[in-house]
C-alpha positions as CSV (number, residue, x, y, z in Angstrom):
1,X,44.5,55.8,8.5
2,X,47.9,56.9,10.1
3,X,47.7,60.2,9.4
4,X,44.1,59.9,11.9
5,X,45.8,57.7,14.3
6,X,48.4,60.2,14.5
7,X,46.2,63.0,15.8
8,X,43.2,63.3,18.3
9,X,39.8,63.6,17.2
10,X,37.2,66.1,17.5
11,X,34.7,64.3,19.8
12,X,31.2,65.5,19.1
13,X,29.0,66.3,22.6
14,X,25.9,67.5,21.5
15,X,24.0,69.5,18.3
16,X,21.5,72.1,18.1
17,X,19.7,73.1,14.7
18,X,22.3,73.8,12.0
19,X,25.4,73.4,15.0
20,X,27.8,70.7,16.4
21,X,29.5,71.3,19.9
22,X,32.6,68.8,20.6
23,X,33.5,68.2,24.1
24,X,35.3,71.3,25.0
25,X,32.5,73.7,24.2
26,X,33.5,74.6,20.6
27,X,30.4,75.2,18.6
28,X,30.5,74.1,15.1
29,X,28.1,74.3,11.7
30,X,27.7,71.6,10.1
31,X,28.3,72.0,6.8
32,X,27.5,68.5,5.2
33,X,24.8,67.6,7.4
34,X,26.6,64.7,9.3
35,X,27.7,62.8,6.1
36,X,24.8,64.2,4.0
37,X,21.7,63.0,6.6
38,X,20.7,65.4,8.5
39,X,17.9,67.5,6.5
40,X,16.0,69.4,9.5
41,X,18.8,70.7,12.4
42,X,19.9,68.2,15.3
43,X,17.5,67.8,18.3
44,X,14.3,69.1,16.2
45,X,11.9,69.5,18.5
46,X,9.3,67.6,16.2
47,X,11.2,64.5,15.9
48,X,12.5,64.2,19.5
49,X,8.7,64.4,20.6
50,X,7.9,61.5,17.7
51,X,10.7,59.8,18.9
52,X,9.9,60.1,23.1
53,X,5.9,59.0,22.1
54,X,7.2,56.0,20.1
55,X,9.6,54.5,22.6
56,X,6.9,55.0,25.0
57,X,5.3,52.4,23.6
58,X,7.7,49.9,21.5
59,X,11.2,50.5,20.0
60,X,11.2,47.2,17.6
61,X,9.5,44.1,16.7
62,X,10.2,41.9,13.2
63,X,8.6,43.0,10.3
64,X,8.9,39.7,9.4
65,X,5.6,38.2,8.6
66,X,4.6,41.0,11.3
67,X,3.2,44.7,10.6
68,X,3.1,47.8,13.3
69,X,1.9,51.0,12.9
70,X,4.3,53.5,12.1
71,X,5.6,51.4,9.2
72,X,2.4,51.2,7.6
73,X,1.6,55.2,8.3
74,X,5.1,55.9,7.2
75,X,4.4,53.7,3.7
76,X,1.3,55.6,3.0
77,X,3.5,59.0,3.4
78,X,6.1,57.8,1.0
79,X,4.0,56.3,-1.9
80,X,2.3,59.5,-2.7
81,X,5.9,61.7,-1.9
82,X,7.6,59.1,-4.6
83,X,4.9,59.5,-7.5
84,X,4.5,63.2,-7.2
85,X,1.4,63.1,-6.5
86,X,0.7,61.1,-9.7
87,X,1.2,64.2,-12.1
88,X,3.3,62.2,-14.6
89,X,0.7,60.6,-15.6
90,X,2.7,58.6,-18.7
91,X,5.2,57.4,-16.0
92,X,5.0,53.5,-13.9
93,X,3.7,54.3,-10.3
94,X,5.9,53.4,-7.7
95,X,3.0,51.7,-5.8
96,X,5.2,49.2,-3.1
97,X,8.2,50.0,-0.8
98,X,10.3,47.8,1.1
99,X,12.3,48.8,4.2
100,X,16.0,48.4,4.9
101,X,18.7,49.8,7.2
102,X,21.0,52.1,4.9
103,X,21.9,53.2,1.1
104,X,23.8,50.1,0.2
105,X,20.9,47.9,1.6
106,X,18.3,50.0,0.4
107,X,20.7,49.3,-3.6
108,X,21.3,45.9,-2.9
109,X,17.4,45.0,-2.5
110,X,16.5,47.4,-6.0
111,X,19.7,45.0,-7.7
112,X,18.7,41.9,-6.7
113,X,14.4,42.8,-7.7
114,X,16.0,43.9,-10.9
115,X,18.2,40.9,-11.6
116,X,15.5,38.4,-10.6
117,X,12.4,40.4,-12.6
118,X,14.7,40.5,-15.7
119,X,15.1,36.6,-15.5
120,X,11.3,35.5,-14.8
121,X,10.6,37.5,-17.2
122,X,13.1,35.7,-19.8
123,X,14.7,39.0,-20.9
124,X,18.3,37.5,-20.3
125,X,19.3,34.5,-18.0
126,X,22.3,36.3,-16.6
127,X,21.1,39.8,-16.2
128,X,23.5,42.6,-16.7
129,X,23.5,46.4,-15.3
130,X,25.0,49.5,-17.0
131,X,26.2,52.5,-14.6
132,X,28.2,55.6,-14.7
133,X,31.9,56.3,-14.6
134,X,32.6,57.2,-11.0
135,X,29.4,55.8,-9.4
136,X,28.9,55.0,-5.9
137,X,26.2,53.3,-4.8
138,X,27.6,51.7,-1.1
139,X,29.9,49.0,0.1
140,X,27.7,46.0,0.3
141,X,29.2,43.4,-2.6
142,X,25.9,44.1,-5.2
143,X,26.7,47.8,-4.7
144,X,30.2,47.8,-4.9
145,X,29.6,45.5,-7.9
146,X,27.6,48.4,-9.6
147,X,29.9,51.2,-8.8
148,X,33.0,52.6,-10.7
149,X,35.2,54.6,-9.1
150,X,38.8,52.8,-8.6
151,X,39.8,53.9,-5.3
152,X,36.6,52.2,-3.4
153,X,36.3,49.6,-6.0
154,X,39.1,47.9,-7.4
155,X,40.6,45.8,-3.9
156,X,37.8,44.1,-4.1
157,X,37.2,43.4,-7.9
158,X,37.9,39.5,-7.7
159,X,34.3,39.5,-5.0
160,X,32.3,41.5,-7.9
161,X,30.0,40.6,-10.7
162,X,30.8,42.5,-13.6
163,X,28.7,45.5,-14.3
164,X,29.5,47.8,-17.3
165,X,29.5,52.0,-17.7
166,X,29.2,54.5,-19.8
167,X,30.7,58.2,-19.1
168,X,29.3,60.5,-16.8
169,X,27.6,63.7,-17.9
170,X,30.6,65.8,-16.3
171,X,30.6,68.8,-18.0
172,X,33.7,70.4,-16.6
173,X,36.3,67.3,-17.5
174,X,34.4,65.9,-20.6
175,X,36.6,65.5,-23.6
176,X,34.0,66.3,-25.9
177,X,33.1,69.5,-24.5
178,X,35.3,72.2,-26.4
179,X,34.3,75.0,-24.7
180,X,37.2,77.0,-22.7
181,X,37.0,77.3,-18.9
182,X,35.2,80.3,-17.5
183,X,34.0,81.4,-14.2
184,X,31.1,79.6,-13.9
185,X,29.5,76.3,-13.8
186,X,30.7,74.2,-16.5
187,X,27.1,73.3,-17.4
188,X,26.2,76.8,-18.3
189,X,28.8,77.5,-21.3
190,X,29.5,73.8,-22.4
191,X,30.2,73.1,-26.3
192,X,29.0,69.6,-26.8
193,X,26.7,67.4,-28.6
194,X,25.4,65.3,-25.8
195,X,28.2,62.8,-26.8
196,X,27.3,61.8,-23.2
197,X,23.6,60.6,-24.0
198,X,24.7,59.1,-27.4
199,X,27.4,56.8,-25.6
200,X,24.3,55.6,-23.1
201,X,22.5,54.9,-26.9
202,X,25.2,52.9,-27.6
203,X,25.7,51.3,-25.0
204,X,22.3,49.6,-25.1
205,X,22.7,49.2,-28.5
206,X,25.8,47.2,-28.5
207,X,24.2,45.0,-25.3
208,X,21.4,44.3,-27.6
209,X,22.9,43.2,-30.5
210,X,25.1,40.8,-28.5
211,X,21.5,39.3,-27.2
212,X,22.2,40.1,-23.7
213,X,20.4,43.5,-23.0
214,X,20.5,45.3,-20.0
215,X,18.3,44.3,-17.2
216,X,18.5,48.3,-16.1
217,X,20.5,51.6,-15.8
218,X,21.3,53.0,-12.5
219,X,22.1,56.5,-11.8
220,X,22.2,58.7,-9.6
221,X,19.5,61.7,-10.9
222,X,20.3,65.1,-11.2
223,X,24.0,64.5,-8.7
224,X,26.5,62.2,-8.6
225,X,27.6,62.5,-5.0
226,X,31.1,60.4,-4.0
227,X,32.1,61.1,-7.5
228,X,32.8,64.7,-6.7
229,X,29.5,66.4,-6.2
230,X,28.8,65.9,-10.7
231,X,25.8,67.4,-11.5
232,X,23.7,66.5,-14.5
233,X,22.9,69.2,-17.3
234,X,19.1,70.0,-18.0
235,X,17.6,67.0,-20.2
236,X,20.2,64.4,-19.5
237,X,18.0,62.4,-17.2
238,X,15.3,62.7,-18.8
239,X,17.1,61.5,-22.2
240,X,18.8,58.3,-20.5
241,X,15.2,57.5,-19.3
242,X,13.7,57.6,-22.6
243,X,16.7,55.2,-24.2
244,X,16.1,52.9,-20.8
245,X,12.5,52.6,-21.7
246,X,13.0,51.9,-25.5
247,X,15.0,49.2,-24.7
248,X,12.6,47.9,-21.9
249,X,15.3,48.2,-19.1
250,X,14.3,48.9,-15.6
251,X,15.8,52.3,-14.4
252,X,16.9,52.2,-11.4
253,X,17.1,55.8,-9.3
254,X,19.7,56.3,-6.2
255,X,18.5,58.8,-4.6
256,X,20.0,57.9,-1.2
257,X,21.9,61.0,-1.0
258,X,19.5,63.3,-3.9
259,X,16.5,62.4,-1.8
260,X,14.2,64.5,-0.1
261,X,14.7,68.0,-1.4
262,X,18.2,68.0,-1.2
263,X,18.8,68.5,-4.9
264,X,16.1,70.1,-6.2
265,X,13.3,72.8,-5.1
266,X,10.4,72.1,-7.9
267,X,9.3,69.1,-9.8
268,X,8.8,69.2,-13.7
269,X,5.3,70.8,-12.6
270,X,6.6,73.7,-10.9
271,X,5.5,72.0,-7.7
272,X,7.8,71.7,-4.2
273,X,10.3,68.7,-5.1
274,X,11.1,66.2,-2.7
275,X,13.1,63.7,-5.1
276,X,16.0,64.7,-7.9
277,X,13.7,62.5,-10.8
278,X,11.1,64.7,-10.4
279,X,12.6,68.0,-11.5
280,X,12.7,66.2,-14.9
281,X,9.3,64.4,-14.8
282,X,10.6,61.0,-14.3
283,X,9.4,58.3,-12.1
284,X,11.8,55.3,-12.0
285,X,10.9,51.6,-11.9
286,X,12.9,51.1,-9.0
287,X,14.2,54.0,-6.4
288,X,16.2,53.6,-3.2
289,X,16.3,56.3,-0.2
290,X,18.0,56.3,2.5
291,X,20.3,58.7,4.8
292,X,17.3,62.1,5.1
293,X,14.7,59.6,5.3
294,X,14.4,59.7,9.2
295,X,15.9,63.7,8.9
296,X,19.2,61.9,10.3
297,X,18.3,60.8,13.3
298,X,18.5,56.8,12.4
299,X,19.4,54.6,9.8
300,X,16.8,53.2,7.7
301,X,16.2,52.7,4.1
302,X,13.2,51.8,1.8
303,X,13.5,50.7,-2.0
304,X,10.5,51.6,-3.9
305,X,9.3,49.1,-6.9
306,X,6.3,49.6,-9.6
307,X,3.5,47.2,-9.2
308,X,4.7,44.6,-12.1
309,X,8.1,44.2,-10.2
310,X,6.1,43.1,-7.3
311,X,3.6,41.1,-9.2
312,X,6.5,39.1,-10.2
313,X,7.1,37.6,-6.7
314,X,3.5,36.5,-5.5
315,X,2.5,33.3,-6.3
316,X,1.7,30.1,-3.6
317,X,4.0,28.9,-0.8
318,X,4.8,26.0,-2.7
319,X,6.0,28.4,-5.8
320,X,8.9,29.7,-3.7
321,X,8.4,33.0,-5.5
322,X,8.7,35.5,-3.2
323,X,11.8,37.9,-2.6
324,X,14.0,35.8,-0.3
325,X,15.6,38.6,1.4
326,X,15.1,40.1,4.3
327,X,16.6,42.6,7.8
328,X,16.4,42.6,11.4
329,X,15.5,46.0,12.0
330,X,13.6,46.5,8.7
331,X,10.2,48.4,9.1
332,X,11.5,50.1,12.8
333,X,9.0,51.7,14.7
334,X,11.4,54.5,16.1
335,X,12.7,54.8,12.4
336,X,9.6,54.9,11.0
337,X,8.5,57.2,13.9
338,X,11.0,60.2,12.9
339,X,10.9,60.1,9.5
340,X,7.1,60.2,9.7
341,X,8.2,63.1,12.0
342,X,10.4,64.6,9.5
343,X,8.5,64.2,6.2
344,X,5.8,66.4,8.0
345,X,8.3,69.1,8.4
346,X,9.6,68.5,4.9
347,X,6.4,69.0,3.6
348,X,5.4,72.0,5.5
349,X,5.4,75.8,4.0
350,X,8.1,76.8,5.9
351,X,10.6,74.4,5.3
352,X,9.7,74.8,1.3
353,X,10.5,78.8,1.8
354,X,13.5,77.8,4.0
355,X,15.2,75.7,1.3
356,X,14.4,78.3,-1.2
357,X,16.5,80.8,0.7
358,X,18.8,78.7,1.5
359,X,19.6,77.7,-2.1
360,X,19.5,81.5,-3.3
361,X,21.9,82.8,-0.5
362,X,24.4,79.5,-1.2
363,X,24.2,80.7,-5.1
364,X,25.1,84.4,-4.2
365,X,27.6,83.2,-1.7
366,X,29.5,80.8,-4.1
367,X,29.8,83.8,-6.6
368,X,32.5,85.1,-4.2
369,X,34.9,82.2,-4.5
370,X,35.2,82.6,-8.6
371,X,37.7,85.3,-7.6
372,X,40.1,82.5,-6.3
373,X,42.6,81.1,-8.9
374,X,42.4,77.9,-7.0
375,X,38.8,77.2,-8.0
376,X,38.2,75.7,-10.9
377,X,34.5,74.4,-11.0
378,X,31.7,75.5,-8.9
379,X,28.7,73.0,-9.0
380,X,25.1,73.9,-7.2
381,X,22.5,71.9,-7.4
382,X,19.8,72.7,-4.9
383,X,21.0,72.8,-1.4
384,X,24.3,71.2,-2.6
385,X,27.2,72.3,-3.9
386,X,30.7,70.9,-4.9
387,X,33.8,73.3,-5.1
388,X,36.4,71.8,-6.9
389,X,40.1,72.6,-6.6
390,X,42.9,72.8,-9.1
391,X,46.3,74.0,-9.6
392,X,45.7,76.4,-12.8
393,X,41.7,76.8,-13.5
394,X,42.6,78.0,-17.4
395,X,44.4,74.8,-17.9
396,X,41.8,72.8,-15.6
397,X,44.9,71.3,-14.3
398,X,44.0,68.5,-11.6
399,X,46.2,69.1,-8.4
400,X,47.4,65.7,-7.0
401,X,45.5,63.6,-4.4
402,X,48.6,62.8,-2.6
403,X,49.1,66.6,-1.7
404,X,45.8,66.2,0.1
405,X,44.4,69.6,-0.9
406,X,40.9,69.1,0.2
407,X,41.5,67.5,3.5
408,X,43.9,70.9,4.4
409,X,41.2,73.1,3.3
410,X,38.4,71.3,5.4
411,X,41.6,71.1,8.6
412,X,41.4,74.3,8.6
413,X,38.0,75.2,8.3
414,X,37.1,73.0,11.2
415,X,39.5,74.7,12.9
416,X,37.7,78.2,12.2
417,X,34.2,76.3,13.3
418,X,32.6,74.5,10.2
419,X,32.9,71.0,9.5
420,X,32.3,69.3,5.9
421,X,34.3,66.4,4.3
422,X,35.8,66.9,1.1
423,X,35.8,64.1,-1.8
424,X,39.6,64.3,-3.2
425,X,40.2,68.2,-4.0
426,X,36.0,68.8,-3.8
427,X,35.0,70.7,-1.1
428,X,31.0,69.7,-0.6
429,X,28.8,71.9,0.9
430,X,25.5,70.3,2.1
431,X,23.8,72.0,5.1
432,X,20.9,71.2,6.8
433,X,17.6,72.9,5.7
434,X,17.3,75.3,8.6
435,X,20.7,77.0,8.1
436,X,19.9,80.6,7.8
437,X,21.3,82.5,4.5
438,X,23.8,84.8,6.8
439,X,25.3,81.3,8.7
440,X,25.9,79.9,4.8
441,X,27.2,83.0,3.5
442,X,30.0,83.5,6.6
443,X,30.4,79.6,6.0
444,X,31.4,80.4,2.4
445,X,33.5,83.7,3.6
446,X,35.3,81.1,6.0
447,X,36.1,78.4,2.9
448,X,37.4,81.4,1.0
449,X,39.8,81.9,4.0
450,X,40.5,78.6,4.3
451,X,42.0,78.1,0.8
452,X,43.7,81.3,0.8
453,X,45.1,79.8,3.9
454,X,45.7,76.8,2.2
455,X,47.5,77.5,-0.9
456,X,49.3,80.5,0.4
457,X,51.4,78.2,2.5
């Protein structure tokens, strides 16, 4: 916080598609879509007109024993988006939503469903959850309760419930992967046995036998984001589901920052993908969105549950068994206005063949910066990529946080015109959709520069 007070700021004026401009005309891209939100370019003509049309006629009135019309439209959207059109047939439909404000609202509403359809049910009186090392799932207490990464988490330990984890599926720092470091993605050459799927077996096992299973497993499917940009390999959601189910634990998706197309182009069906659990044919019990839900124009959140979780909480007034939980702003007509706005555009032709270039040129670009000794993992998924730095890539040696290696690579790229944020020594890239394969690929040129830069001095 010093080191920021210590300096001035770049103050943001304006944006235009895929650019930033700050308030003394320089024109930045922006490279991680304003803190992973932004899915469509800023001022999208589309959205601004949704936007202008709404206000014309309300900006906000309580969803609270109220309903309005852009809600509703945006809930029919939604359902059909989050059951893939219903072509996993063997899988729960996600059949009811409920609206937040954010990511950690949008988890704490899934937690506290989970927690209290686990008890009613009489599956455990004191339900328990079972996450992955360095999970992130937001800063409100239920969240912060279910995440497991130190830094963010362990101030505030003594305000937690305890929630247990198992190891992440990351390939490129898992001790049980014997495979030597190469230039490529870890997931492509790992030696393993899916030690990381038998230690989620296990976990449920041993939860089991001590007759308190697990209410659910939360992940984050296919990336873990504030953990470093870890992607999962092929079959590992789809293996942790199966072990969820045979257990009869709810799983629980976060696909706050995974969510609409970011992290994956087709479905299990080969169809356009607009959530990660799809690629792998999954449809979780419970899934929160957030952040691209209104293309980044404003916060809002929804948390989608299967039609038994909401069963659970109907009953007479007298019964008192209805979700006691609720927001301010939830259901927002101007909310709901852009992201009806947005999940049009999402949807459209275009923007499918625009993310599909996108993802290609970002793959052919990233090929360039295995040439730098300072890489040492390059993970893609989608339009998302994490580039992680070390001090010797053969040894996979970590390079200290303290020497703030990823913050001096992203100074100086802001300083040659894109702006991203990195996570420790991982540089994330995360553009919006409408980024054109030439602006990614200089982008890429310019990170290349910038840890040359870097690392030279």
């Amino acid at each position: 916080m010093s080191d920021w007070m210590a300096s001035d700021p770049i103050i943001i004026q304006k944006g235009r598609g895929a650019y930033l401009y700050d308030i003394n005309g320089q024109k930045y891209l922006d490279a991680n879509s304003s803190i992973w939100t932004n899915l469509h370019g800023h001022a999208h003509p589309v959205i601004n007109r949704a936007i202008r049309q709404q206000l014309s006629k309300i900006s906000h009135s309580s969803a609270l024993g109220l309903a309005n019309e852009p809600a509703s439209i945006l809930a029919g959207e939604l359902v059909p988006l989050a059951n893939a059109q219903s072509r996993f047939n063997a899988q729960p439909e996600l059949a009811r939503l409920f609206y937040s404000d954010d990511g950690s609202t949008a988890m704490e509403v899934a937690l506290k469903l989970a927690y209290e359809y686990t008890r009613r049910l009489g599956k455990a009186k004191k339900p328990r959850f079972l996450g992955l090392n360095g999970a992130y799932h937001g800063d409100t207490i239920g969240a912060v309760s279910l995440g497991h990464i130190d830094l963010f988490h362990k101030n505030y330990s003594g305000l937690l419930f305890e929630s247990d984890s198992v190891m992440a599926p990351y390939c490129y720092r898992c001790p049980f992967n014997q495979a030597k470091p190469e230039r490529a993605d870890a997931r492509t050459y790992r030696k393993c046995k899916w030690e990381c799927v038998g230690q989620v077996e296990k976990a449920f096992a041993t939860a089991k036998k001590s007759g308190n299973s697990y209410a659910g497993v939360v992940v984050e499917p296919l990336m873990q984001g504030a953990a470093g940009m870890v992607p999962q390999p092929t079959g590992w959601l789809k293996d942790v589901s199966a072990i969820a189910r045979q257990y009869d634990a709810l799983l629980i998706a976060d696909e706050v920052m995974t969510g609409f197309g970011r992290v994956a182009l087709r479905d299990a069906a080969g169809k356009p993908s607009y959530f990660a659990s799809h690629a792998e044919g999954i449809i979780p019990d419970l899934m929160a969105v957030a952040k691209g839900m209104t293309g980044g124009y404003l916060p809002m959140a929804a948390t989608f549950a299967t039609q038994p979780i909401f069963d659970l909480f109907l009953g007479r007034y007298d019964e008192f068994k209805t979700f006691f939980h609720g927001h301010s702003f939830t259901a927002n007509q101007l909310g709901s206005a852009a992201a009806c706005a947005s999940i049009d555009i999402l949807k459209s032709p275009q923007t499918f063949h625009r993310r599909a270039r996108l993802e290609q040129a970002m793959k052919e670009g990233l090929e360039e910066l295995w040439l730098l000794p300072q890489v040492g993992d390059i993970r893609q998924s989608g339009c998302v990529a994490g580039i992680e730095l070390v001090a010797d890539w053969r040894q996979r040696t970590s390079i200290p946080l303290a020497a703030k290696a990823g913050i001096r690579v992203c100074t100086a790229l802001a300083e040659a015109g894109v702006l991203t944020r990195p996570i420790g020594n991982v540089i994330v890239l995360m553009p919006p959709f409408c980024t054109k394969p030439d602006e990614i690929k200089k982008a890429i040129m310019l990170i290349a520069k910038a840890i040359r830069q870097v690392f030279s001095s």
